[in-house]
N, C-alpha and C positions, 0 to 999 in steps of 0.2 A: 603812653597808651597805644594800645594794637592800633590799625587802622579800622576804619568798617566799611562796611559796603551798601552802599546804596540798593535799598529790595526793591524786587522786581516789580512791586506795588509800590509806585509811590505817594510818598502823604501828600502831594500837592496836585490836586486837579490839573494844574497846570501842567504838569509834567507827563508821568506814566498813563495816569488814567485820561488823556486827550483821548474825545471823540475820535474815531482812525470811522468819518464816516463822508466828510465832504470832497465832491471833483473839484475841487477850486486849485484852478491849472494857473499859478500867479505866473509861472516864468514863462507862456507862450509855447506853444505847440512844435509839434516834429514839421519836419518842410517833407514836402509830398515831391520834390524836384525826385532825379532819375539816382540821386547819391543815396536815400534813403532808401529804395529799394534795395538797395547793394546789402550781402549777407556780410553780419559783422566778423566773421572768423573765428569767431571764439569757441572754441570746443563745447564749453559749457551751456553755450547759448541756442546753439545750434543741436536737432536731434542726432541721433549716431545711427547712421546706418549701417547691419551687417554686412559682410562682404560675400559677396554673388556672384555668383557665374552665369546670371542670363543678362542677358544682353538686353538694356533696357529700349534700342531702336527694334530690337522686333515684336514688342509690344502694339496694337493692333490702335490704330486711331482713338479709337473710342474708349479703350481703356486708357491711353494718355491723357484723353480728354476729363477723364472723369478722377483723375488722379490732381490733376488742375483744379478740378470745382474745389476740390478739399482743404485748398491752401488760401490762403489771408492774399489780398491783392502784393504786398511787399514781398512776401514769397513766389507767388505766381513770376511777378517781374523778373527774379532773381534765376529760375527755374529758366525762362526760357534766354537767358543768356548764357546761357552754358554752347548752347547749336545753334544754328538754322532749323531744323528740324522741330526742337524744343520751342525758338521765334515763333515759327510759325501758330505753335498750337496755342502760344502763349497768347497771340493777337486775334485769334477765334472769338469771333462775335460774343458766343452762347457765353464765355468767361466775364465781358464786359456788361453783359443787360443792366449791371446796378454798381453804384459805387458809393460807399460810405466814406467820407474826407472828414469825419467828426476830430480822428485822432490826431490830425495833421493842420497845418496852417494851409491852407487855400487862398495860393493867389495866383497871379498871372503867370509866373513862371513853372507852375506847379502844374496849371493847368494845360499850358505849353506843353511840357514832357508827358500827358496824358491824352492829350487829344488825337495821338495817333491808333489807340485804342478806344476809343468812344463815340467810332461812329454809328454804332446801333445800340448808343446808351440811352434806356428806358426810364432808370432811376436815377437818382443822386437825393444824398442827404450829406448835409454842412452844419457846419456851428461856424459862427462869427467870418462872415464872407467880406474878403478886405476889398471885393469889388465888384459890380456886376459883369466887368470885363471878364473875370476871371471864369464865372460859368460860361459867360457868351463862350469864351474861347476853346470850351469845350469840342465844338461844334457840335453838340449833339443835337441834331434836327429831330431827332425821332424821340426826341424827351416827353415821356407821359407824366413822369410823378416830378415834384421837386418838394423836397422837407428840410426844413432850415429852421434854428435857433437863431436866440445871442447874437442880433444882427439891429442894436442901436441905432443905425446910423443909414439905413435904409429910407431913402423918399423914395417920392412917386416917381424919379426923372428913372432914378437905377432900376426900381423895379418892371418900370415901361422897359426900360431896356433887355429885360432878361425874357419879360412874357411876347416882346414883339418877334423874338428868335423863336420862341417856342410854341407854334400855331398847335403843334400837335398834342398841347399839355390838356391831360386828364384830370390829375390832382394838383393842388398846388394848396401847401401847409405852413403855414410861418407862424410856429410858436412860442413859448417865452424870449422875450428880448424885441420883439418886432413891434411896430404898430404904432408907435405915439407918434412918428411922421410921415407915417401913408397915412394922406387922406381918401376921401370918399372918388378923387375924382383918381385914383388907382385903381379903383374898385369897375371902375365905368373903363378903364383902359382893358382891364381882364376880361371883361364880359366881351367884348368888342374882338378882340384879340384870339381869344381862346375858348371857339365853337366848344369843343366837345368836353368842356370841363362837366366835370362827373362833381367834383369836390373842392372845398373850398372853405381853408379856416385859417382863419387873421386874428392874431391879438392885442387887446392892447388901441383900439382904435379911438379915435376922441370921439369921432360921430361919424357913424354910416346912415347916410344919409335915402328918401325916396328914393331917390333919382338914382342914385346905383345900385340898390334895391330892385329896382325896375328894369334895370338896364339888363342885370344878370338874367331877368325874367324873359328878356326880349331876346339874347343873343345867345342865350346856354340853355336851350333844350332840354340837355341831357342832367343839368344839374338837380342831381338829388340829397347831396348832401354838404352841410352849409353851418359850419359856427365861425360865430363873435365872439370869440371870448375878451375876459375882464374886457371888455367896452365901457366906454360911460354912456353913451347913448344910442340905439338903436330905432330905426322905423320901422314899430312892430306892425302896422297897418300894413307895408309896403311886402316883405315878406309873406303876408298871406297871399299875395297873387305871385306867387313864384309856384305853381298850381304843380311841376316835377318833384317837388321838393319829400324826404320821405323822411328825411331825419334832418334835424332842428337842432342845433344848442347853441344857449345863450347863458354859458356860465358864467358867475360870477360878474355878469354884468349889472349896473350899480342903478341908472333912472330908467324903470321899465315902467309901459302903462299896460297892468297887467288886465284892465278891463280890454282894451285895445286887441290884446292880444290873443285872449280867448273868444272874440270874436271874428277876429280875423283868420288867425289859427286854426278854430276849428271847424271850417267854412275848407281846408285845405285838401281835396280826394284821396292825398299819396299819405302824406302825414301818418308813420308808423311808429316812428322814437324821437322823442321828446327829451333833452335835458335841460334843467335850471336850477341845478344843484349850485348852491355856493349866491343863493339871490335871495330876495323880499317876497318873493312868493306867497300867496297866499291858496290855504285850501279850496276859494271859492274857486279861485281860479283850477285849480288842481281837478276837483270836484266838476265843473264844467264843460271843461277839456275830455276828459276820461268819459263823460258821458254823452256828447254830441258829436264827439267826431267818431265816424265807423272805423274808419282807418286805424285810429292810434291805438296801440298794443302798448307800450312802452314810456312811464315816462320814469328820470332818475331826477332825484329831487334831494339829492345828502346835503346835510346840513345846513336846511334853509330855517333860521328860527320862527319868522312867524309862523310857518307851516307848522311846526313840529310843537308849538307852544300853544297849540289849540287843542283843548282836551276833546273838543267835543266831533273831532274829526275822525270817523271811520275810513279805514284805508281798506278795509275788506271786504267792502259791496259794491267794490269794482269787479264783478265777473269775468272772467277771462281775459284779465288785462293786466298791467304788473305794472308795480307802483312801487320802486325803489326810495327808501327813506329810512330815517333814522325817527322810531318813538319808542319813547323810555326805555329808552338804549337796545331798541330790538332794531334790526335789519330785516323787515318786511318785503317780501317776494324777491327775496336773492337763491331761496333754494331751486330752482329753476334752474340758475348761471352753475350750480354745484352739483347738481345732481340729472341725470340722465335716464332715472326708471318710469316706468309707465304712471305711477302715483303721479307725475308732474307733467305729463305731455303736452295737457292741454294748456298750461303757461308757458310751454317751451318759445321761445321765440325762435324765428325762423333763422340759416343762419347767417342769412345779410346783418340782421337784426343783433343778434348774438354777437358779432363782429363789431358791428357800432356800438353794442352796449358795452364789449370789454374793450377799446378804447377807449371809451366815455370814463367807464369805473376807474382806469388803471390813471388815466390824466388829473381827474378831480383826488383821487387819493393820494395821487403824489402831490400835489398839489398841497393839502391836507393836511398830512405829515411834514412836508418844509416850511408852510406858514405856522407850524406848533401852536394851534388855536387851541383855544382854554375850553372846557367843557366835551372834550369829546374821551376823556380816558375808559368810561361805560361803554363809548363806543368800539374803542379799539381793543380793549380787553377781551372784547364778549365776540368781537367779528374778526377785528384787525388782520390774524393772522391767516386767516382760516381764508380770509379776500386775497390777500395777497398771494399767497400759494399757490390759489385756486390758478389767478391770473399769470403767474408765472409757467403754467403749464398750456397757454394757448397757442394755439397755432400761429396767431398773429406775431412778428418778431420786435415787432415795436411794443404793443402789449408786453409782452414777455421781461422787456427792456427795461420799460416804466415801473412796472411792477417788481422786479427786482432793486431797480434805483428805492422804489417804494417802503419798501421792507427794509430796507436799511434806515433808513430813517426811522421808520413806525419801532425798529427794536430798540432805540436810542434816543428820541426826543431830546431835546434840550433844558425840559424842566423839568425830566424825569426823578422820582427819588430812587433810591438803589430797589426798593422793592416792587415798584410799578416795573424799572428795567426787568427783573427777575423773573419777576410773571410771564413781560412779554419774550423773555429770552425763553423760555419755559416751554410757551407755548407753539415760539416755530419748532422747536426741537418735537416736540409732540405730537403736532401735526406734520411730523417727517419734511420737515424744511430742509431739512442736514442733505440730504441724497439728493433734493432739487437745486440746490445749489451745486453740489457737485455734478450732475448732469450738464447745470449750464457753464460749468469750468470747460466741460469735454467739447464747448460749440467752437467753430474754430471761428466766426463772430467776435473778434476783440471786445468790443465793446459790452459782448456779454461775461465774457471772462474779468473784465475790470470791474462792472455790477456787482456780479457775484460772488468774488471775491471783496469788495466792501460791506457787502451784507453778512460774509462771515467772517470780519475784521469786528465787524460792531456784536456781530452775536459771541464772539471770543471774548468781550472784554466780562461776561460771566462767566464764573467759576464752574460751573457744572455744563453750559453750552460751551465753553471751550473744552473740556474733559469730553464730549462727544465728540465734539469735531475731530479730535483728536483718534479717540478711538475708532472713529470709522475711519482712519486713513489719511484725516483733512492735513497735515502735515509735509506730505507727500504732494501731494493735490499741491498745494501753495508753494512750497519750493520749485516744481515744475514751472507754477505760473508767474515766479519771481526770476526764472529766468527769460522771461518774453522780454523781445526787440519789439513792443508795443511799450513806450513808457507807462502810458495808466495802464495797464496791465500789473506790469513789475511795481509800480508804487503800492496800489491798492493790494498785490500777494503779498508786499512788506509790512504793510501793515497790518495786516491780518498775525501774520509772524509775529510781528511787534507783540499783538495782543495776546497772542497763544503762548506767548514766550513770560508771559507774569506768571503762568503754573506750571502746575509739573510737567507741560506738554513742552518746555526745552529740551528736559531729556530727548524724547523724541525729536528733537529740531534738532539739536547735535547729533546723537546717531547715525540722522539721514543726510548727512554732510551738510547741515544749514550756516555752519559754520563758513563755507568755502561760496555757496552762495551770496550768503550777506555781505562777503569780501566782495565777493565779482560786483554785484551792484555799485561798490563807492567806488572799483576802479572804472567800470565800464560804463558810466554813464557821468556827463559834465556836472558839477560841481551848482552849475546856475540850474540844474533842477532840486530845488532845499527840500519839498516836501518828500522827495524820492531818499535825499540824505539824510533827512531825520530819522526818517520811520527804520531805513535799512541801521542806523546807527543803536536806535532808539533797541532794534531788538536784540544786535552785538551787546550793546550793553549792559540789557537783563542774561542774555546768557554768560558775561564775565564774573557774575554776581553767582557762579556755579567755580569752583576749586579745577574742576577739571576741565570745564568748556575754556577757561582764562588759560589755562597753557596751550588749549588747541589754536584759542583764539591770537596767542603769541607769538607762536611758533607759522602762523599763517602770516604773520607780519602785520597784525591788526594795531599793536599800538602804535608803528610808522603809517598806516590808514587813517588812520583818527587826527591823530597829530596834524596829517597833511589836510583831514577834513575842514578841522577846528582852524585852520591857519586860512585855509581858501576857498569858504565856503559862506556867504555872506547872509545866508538864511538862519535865524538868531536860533531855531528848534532845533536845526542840523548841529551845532556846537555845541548848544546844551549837550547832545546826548553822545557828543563824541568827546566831552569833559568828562563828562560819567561813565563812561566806557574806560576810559582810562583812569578815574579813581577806582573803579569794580577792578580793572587787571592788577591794581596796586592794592589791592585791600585784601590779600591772603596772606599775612604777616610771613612769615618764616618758611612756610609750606613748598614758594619755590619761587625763582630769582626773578620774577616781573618788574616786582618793584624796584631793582638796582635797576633792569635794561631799559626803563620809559626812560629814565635817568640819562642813557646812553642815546638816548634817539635824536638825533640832531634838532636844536630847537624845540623841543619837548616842553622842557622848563619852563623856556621863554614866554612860548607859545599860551603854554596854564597861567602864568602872573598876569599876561597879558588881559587875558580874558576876566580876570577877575578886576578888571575894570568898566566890565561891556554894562553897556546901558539896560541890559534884558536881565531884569532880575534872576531869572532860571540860569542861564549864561555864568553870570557871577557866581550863585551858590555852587553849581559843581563843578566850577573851576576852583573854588575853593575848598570843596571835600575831596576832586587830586590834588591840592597841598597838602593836605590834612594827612592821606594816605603818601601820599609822596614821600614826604616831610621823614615817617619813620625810618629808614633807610638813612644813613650818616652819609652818607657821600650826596646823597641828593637836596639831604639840607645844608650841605657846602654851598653846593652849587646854586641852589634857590635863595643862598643869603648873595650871593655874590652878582646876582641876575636882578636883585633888588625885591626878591619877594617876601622880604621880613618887612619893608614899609609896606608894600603893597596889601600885606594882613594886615596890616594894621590899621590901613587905612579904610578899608572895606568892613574891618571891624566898628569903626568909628561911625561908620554911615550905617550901619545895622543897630547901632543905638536908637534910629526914628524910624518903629512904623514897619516894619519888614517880618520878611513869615519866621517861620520858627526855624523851617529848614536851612534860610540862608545865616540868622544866629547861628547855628548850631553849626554849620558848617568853615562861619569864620573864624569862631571860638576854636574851632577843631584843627582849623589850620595851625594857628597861635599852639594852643596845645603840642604838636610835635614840633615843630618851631623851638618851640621853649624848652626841648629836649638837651639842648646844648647852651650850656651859661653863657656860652659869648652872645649866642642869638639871644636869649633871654635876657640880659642885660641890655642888647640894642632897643627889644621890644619895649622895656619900661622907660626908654629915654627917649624913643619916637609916639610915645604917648600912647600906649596898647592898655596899659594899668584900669584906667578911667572905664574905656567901653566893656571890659570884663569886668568890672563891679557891676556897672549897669545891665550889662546880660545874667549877670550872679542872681536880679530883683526880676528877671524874667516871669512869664505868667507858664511858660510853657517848664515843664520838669525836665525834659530832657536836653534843653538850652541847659539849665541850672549844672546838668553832673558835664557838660564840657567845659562848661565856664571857669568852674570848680576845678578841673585839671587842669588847664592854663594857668591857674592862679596859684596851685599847687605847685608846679613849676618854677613860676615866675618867684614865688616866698621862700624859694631855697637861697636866693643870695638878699643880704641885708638890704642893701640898696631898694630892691623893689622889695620887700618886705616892706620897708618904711614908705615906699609910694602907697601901697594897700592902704595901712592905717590912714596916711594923709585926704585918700581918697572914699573914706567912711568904709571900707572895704570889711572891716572887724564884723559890724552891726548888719551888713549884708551876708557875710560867712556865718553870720550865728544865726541870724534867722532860717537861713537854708539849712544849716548845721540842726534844726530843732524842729524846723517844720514842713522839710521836702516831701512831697509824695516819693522822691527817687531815693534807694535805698545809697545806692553808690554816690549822687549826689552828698547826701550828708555825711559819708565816710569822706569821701575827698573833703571839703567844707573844713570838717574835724583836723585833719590833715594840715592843711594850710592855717590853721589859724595855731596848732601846733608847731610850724613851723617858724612861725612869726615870735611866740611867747616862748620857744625854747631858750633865751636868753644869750640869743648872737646880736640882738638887735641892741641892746641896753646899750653896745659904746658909740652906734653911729645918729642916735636921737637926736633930732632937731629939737624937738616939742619939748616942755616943761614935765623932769621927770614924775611929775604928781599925776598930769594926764596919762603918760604912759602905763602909771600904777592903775588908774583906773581903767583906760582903756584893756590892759592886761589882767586883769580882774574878771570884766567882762567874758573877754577872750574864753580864758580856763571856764568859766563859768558856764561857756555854754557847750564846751567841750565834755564838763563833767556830766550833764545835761545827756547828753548823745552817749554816753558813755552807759550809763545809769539804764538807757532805753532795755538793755540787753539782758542787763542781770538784774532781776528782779530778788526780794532777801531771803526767801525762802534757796533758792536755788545757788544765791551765793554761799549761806550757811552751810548746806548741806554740801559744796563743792570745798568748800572750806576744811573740814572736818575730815575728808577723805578724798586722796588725789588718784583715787582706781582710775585703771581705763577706760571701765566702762561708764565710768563719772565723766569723766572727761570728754570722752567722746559726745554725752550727749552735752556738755556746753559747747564742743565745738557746732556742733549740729545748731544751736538755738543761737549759736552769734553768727556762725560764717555769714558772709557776705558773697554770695557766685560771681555778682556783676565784677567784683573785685580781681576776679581772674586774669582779664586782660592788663592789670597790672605788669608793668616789668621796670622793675630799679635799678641803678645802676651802683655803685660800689661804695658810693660816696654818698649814698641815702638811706642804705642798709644800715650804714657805720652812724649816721647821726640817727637814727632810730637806736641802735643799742646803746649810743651815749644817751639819750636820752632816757633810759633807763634809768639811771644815776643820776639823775636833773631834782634835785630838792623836792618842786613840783610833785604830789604825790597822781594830780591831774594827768601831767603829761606820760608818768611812768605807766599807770593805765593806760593812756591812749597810745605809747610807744610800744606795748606787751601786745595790744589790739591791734596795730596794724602789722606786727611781725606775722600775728596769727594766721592774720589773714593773706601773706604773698605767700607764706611757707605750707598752705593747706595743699596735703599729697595729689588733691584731682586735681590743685592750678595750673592754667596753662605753662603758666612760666617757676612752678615752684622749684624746679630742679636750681634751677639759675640763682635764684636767692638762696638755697638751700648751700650750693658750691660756694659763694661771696661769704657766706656767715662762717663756712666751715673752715676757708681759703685764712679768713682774717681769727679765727680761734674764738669767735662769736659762741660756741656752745657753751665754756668755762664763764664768761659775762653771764651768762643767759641763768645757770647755775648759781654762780652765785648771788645774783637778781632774785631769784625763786627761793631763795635760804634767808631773805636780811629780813631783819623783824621790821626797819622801816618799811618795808615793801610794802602797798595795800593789797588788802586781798585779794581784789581783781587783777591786779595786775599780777602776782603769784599764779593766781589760775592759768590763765594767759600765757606766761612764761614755762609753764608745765606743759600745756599745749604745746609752744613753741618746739621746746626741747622733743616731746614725742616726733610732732613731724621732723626732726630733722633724723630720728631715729630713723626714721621710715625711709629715707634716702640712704645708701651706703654713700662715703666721702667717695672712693674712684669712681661712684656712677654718677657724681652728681656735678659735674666739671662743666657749669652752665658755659654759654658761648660769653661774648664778651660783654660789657654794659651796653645801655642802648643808649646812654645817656652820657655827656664829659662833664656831668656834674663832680 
């Protein structure tokens, strides 16, 4: 059999169709030391500047200065080691005021090589800080803000340590990952510490307690804004006398006393926005609040159910005040946040106000979308997109940030069905998502280029939103962003590739050299990043699954790539898809030489047997569909019998007997199959026990297991030996049932095949069993081959074909029997030859079914018909064929058949028809 190729759709969730949606960074971050600034050298990686004749030192201060703003900190570093000149501008304050270490690991040595630049550092934002030294060492004294994640393992000794440095902090923000061991008396060290704190939000806290409640109240002045998030317990009394305070949230916080709170609360002068979205809230309280306090403009309230499960609650006799929520599935007073005309002005909120409400929005939605809570797809359908968008275009870059992380999510859910996805793909595309995304490809913000780029990984994996993305350019757009020295950059451009590379948008992904890109990633990036090696693999290996991408992708040296992937690359996705990559290069039969040169790749072979031992089922299957393709090639099925990969099918066939997907049947079966091309191997495979697990895949539930199983077995029934294993192993009663009841068309032909191979009567001298059983069991056999036979020629059509053997007779039985699937057929010389003995076989059964499958290698559109046409004509098969069609014993089908025959071999002239050699040493 041809080889095939794995589509660029695949049938297993687990595979192709993988969400390409999560930052889950398992192998550890870039190191921010002085090496990682260093430019990689790579042509491809680096922009290309044209060549100039001005002289870049008489460029004017300010213009160098501002040539700096435009560049990512790792660039800026890089730039001003080139001079002194360039140092200097490099180490200018104005370039330092903020520093983002999200993409990097941050620790004391990192912060070492940066503290030379940070002495009028104002900002910093971190994920997962391996110390407090590491910020101390900053020495940033003039530190206002600090925004930190993913920081487990924070007490109150580190965190004193970091706010006791920094008297000057304004904000300080510690979000998902922080808080279960800062306690409250943390809380009383920041008050104390950090006069002019403005802001102030902590999550995740057991209990904030009065007492530093109060404290903040006594020692921060200035403080106006103040969440708890997910807390379990807050003192909601204690907060009412923090009398600065103007915005409020207490998301998602679990024991509130919400009588407690509307009195205290709205007793508060500044008190302007309000959130308790994601809490027990109730409308009395809602209702309360909104109407005693003068202050409050603002309150966000998304998906609180008791609130929203009272029918009897009007949200619209809140006069001049806005009351964000979700009832019966409408978003009540968001047109405000979306819209700017005078119909709205007087809910406009102010834009301190506006500011805290699109932070507020953009954290509880993200929020939202990653807890995948049940009941809100009314919600997201009707607003989702239209929210996201909206917030992806704010001023705020955090906002911006969230909300793009947002949106990837909200397009891709986790219990989404295909048509809920659709919708919501549908919809960012509608609401012109496609160009804001791309806008924020253009920000030189890493971190927004890895966002946004995920959002249009996940909005790719539909059909018609990747056909946009495509057409406005997105291919372009991603290959650019696939070659960033930001690793989540380059990861999340590849997978977007990944995803765009399942339709027709490969095309485009080749033309625009994505080819040479997706190379550069597996060389220029270590091997211990897997999610980076998957995705870049994952999309090589949909465009291999292209005739002409697999020589571009050969001739770049992709199969020594893959090889060397799958050999040192211990990330189980990453091998998957570089097993598959190399069945798609080997899976274009004859077309052009890939499949001999994986063959040639040192360790190649090895490497694919090997794998087909790995514990990750995805792993194994397409290490065992490159044997399958491999396999066809005769010189690779030398070499893979000699490297031991005839047990190794064999044995993965054995274990695919319990319990396993169709795909990996299908693909061990498929191994065995070319395998079984050459009788030495075929005979090894019936005595290493192969026989048994293709019966048992023969009773498969799945059909397209059934027609490879069927060809392995077809294979294996050409020598007596395994012929007589079949019968022992009830193989007859599994071939006749598939033979008579497959949904697969080729299925039942092969089936027919093999069971005719068995009952052609080579078997009779090497019988163990009692020749009476064999009579029976050979009874059976024919029996269900006549059966299959019968399917095709109904008696009217026999009669009349009967009666008169025209062409145009003829042609239309050929029409009503061919078989198309049947095309990737290709026999070898020594199966041709026992199909026309068979002719001559007593059996009036087998002569039919011997006429029927000549029919069908020798029909003029088959791939391989020339080839069988040359072997019949080589061996003087037409004169048999002749006078097969002339003997009165002949049945009449099988005459018809044989008429056929004879025309197709008309249809070839003999000198044109000089097939190449067998593919088969049967």
């Amino acid at each position: 059999m041809n080889p095939r190729v794995r589509q660029r759709v695949d049938e297993d969730g687990s595979d192709m169709n993988r969400k390409v949606r999560q930052r889950v960074d398992e192998d550890g971050k870039d190191n921010v030391g002085a090496a990682s600034y260093l430019l990689t050298g790579d042509e491809d990686a680096a922009p290309k500047v044209q060549e100039s004749s001005k002289d870049w030192s008489s460029l004017t201060y300010d213009l160098m200065l501002h040539v700096f703003t435009l560049l990512d900190n790792r660039d800026r570093a890089s730039l001003a080691s080139t001079c002194t000149t360039l140092r200097s501008l490099g180490a200018s304050p104005h370039l330092w005021s903020s520093l983002d270490l999200r993409a990097h690991r941050f620790d004391d040595s990192a912060a070492a090589s940066l503290a030379d630049r940070c002495a009028d550092l104002e900002k910093v934002r971190f994920d997962d800080l391996d110390s407090a030294a590491a910020l101390v060492n900053l020495k940033a004294k003039k530190l206002r803000e600090i925004t930190g994640e993913s920081c487990e393992n924070l007490t109150d000794a580190t965190l004193a340590m970091i706010i006791a440095r920094h008297e000057a902090l304004e904000s300080l923000d510690l979000g998902r990952g922080f808080g279960e061991r800062i306690t409250s008396q943390a809380i009383k060290i920041i008050a104390i510490c950090c006069p002019k704190l403005k802001k102030l939000r902590i999550s995740r806290m057991i209990d904030v307690s009065a007492e530093a409640i109060l404290s903040l109240a006594e020692h921060c002045p200035l403080l106006s804004d103040v969440g708890f998030l997910d807390c379990l317990n807050i003192n909601e009394e204690a907060l009412g006398k923090v009398v600065s305070l103007r915005y409020l949230s207490v998301t998602r916080t679990i024991n509130m006393n919400w009588r407690a709170a509307e009195e205290s609360w709205g007793k508060l002068p500044n008190l302007t926005g309000l959130d308790v979205s994601r809490t027990g809230v109730n409308h009395e309280t809602v209702s309360r609040l909104l109407t005693t306090s003068k202050s409050l403009k603002v309150v966000c309230a998304l998906n609180c159910p008791v609130l929203e499960h009272d029918a009897d609650f009007n949200p619209g006799r809140f006069e001049g005040k806005l009351l964000i929520a979700k009832f019966n599935n409408t978003l009540h007073g968001i047109a405000p946040l979306f819209f700017e005309d005078n119909s709205s002005s007087e809910m406009m909120p102010e834009d301190d106000t506006r500011r805290w409400l699109e932070g507020n929005l953009s954290r509880t939605l993200l929020s939202l979308t990653e807890s995948n809570l049940l009941g809100l797809n009314g919600f997201w359908q009707k607003d989702g997109a239209k929210l996201f968008l909206r917030l992806m275009q704010s001023s705020q870059e955090e906002v911006q940030e969230r909300a793009t992380r947002g949106l990837a999510s909200f397009i891709h859910l986790s219990d989404d069905s295909d048509s809920i996805y659709r919708e919501r793909a549908d919809s960012v595309v509608r609401d012109g998502g496609i160009p804001i995304l791309f806008k924020l490809t253009e920000s030189w913000k890493e971190s927004f280029q890895a966002e946004a780029a995920k959002a249009i990984a996940n909005l790719s994996l539909n059909a018609d939103a990747a056909k946009a993305v495509a057409e406005a350019g997105g291919v372009s757009v991603l290959l650019g962003l696939a070659k960033s020295r930001n690793r989540l950059v380059a990861q999340e451009a590849a997978g977007a590739i990944w995803n765009l590379s399942l339709g027709d948008a490969y095309k485009a992904i080749s033309r625009d050299g994505g080819v040479n890109v997706l190379m550069d990633l597996l060389s220029r990036w270590s091997y211990d990043y897997g999610e980076l090696m998957e995705r870049a693999a994952g999309a090589l290996a949909n465009l291999a699954g292209d005739e002409n991408c697999s020589i571009d992708i050969a001739k770049a040296g992709g199969a020594n790539a893959l090889v060397m992937l799958a050999r040192n690359c211990e990330y189980a996705g990453a091998r998957e898809h570089a097993a598959r990559g190399l069945a798609n290069l080997a899976a274009h039969d004859d077309s052009n030489n890939n499949n001999a040169a994986i063959g040639e790749v040192p360790r190649a072979l090895e490497t694919i047997i090997q794998l087909t031992r790995s514990r990750h089922g995805g792993v194994r299957q397409e290490a065992a569909g490159a044997l399958w393709n491999l396999a066809y090639d005769e010189n690779n099925r030398k070499l893979i019998a000699e490297l031991g990969g005839v047990e190794a099918s064999v044995a993965l066939a054995n274990y695919c007997m319990d319990n396993t997907s169709s795909d990996l049947q299908k693909s061990a079966a498929g191994a065995l199959w070319n395998l079984s091309n050459s009788e030495e191997h075929s005979i090894v495979i019936g005595r290493e026990g192969g026989i048994p697990p293709l019966v048992a895949l023969a009773r498969s539930e799945y059909e397209d297991v059934h027609e490879v199983a069927a060809g392995a077995l077809w294979n294996l029934s050409f020598t007596h030996v395994n012929a007589l294993l079949i019968v022992e192993e009830e193989g007859v009663l599994a071939l006749g049932r598939m033979c008579t009841s497959s949904p697969s068309k080729m299925a039942r032909f092969l089936a027919a095949l093999t069971l005719a191979y068995i009952f052609d009567g080579r078997l009779d001298g090497s019988v163990r069993a009692s020749p009476k059983h064999l009579a029976n069991v050979r009874r059976s056999g024919l029996k269900y081959i006549e059966s299959y036979i019968d399917t095709f020629m109904d008696p009217q059509t026999l009669a009349t074909a009967a009666s008169s053997y025209t062409s145009s007779m003829l042609a239309k039985v050929l029409k009503r029997v061919r078989i198309p699937e049947a095309d990737i057929l290709k026999c070898s010389g020594k199966e041709i030859e026992r199909f026309v003995t068979m002719l001559r076989n007593p059996s009036p059964v087998l002569k039919k079914l011997a006429a029927f499958a000549l029919l069908q290698f020798t029909v003029p559109e088959a791939s391989h018909a020339k080839h069988h046409v040359s072997l019949m004509h080589d061996a003087g098969d037409p004169k048999h064929l002749r006078i097969g069609a002339a003997a009165t014993n002949m049945p009449h089908e099988a005459k018809i058949f044989a008429k056929i025959v004879l025309r197709n071999l008309e249809h070839h002239q003999p000198e044109c028809s000089k097939g190449k050699t067998a593919s088969t040493s049967k």
